[in-house]
C-alpha positions as CSV (number, residue, x, y, z in Angstrom):
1,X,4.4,-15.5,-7.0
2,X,4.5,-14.8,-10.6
3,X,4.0,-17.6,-12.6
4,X,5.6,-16.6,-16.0
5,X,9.0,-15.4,-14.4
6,X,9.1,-18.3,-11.9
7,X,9.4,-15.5,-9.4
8,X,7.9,-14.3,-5.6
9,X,7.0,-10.6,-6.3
10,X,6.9,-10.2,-2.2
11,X,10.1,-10.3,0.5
12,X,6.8,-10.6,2.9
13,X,3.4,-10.3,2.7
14,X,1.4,-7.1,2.2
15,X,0.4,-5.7,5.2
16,X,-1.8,-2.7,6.4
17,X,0.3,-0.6,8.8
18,X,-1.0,2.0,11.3
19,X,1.7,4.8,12.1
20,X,1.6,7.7,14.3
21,X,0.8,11.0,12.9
22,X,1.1,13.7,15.5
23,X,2.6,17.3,13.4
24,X,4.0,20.0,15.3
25,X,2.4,22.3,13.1
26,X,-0.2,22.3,10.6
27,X,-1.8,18.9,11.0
28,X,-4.2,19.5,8.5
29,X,-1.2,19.8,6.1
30,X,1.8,18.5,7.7
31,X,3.3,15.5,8.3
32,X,6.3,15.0,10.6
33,X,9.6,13.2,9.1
34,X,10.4,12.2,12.8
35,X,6.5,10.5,13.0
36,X,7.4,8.8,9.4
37,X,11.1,7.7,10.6
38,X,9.0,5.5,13.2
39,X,8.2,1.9,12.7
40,X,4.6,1.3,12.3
41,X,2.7,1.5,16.4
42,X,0.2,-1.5,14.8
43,X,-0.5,-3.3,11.8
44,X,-4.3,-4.5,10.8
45,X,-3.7,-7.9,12.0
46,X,-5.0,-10.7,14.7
47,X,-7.9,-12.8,15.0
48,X,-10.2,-12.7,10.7
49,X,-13.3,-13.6,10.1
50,X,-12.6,-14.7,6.5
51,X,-15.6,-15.7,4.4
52,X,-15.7,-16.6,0.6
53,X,-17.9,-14.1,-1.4
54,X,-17.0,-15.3,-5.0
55,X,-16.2,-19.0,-6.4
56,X,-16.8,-18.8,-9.7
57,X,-15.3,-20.0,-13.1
58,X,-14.3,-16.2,-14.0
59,X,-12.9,-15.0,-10.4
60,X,-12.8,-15.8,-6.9
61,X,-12.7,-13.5,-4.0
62,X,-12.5,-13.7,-0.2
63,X,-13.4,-11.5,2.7
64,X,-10.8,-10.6,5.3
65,X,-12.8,-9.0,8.6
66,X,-10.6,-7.5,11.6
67,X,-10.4,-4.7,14.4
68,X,-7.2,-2.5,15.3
69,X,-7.1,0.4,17.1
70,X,-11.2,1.1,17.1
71,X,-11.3,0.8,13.8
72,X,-13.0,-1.6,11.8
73,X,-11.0,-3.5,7.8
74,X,-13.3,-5.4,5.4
75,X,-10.8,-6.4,2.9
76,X,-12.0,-7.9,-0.6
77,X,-9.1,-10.1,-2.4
78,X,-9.9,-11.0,-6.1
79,X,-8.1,-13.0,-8.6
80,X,-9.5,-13.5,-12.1
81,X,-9.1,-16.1,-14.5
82,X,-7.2,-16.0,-17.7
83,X,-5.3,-12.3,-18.3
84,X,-7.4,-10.9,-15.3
85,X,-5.1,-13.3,-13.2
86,X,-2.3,-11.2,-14.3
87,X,-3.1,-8.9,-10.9
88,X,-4.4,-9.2,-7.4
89,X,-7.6,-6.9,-6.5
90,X,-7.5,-5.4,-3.2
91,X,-11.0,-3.5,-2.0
92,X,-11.5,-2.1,1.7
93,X,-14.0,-1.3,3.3
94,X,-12.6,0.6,6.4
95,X,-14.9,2.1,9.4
96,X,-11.9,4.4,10.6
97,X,-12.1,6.0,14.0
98,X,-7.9,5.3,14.9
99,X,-7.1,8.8,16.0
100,X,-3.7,10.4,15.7
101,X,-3.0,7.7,12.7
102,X,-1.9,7.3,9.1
103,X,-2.9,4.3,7.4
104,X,-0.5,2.9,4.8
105,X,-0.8,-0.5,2.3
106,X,2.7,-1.3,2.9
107,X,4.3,-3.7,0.0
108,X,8.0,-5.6,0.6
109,X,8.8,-6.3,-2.5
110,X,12.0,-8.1,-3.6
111,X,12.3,-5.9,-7.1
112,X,15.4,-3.5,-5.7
113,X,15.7,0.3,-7.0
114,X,16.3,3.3,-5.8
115,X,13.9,4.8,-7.7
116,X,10.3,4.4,-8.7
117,X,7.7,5.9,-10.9
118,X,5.0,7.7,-10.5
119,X,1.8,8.8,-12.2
120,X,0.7,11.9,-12.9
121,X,-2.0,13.2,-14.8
122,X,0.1,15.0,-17.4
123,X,3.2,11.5,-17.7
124,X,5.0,10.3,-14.3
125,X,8.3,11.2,-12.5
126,X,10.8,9.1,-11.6
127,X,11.4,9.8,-7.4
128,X,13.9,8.4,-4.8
129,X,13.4,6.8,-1.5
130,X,12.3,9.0,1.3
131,X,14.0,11.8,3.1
132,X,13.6,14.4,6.0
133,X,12.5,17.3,2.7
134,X,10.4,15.1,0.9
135,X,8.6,11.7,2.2
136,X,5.3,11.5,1.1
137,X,4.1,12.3,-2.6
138,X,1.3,12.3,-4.6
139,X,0.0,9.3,-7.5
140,X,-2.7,9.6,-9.0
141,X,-3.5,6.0,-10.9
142,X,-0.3,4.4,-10.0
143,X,2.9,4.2,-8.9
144,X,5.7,1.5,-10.2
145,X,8.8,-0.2,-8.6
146,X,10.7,-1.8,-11.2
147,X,13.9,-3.8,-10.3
148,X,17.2,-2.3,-11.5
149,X,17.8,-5.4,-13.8
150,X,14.7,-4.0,-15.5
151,X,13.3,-7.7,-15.6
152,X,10.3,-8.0,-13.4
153,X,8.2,-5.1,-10.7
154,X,5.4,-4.5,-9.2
155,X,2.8,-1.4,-9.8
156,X,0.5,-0.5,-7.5
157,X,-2.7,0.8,-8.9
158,X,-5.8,2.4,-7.3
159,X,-8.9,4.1,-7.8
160,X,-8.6,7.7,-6.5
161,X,-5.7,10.0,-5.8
162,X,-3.8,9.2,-2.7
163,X,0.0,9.7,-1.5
164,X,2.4,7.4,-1.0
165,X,5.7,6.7,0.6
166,X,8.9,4.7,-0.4
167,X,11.2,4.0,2.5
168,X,13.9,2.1,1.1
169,X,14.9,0.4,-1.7
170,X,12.2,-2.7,-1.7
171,X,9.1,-0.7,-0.4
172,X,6.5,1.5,-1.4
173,X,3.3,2.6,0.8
174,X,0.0,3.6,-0.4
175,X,-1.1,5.8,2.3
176,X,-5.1,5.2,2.5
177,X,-6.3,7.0,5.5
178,X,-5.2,10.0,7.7
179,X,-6.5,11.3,10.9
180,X,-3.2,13.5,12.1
181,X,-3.1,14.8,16.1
């Protein structure tokens, strides 16, 4: 919810989402647009061990522990205080061993566009929801869904160079791990 507009930034809450990824051809390359058309097979979810690792007068943070699929999600959650409050940290820790998989931060967002924008190291690019030639793209620092009233959005920013996904209108994916079939 963001305070200043008055307005929830989510449609629901952030989940990760494990999705089959089994190419035809090239797995080390490929991925297939009838895999990505799929709904997600499992999402990071079920019984936490949640623990408080920060309480301070600067920033808080919890701990989110679980198991899917073999695989083992430390999540970190940070909020600051003053301007720092102004975004949500998100670190994981991830011992992954889910074979045949993608892993993808999925965000529902209730900013609306058919197109978002996306970092690159030399400006960004404006890009359109997916489709069966083009479905998962790079961002480097971050990628941006801004609502077509141009009022309020959401940017997803991250440390390293991954690919992402936009599905429809409201979403956008950060895909964060990848072992393909």
């Amino acid at each position: 919810f963001d305070k200043v507009l008055k307005k929830e930034l989510l449609a629901e809450p952030i989940r990760l989402a494990i999705k089959t990824d089994k190419p035809v051809d090239w797995p080390a390359w490929n991925m297939d647009w009838s895999d990505q058309q799929k709904a997600p097979r499992a999402f990071v979810s079920g019984p936490a061990k949640i623990r408080i690792v920060e309480s301070g007068p600067a920033r808080v943070a919890i701990e989110v522990a679980r198991e899917a699929e073999g695989s083992t999600f430390v999540q970190t959650v940070r909020l600051a205080a003053g301007d720092g409050g102004n975004r949500v940290e998100f670190s994981n820790a991830i011992d992954w061993k889910t074979a045949e998989a993608n892993l993808k931060a999925t965000f529902p967002l209730t900013a609306s566009n058919p197109m978002a924008t996306y970092n690159w190291d030399v400006g960004t690019i404006e890009r359109g929801n997916n489709h069966a030639k083009k479905f998962e793209v790079p961002s480097h620092q971050w990628f941006d869904l801004t609502d077509k009233s141009g009022t309020f959005g959401v940017t997803v920013l991250q440390d390293s160079k991954n690919a992402s996904d936009k599905p429809d209108d409201n979403t956008l994916r950060l895909t964060l791990m990848r072992t393909p079939g």
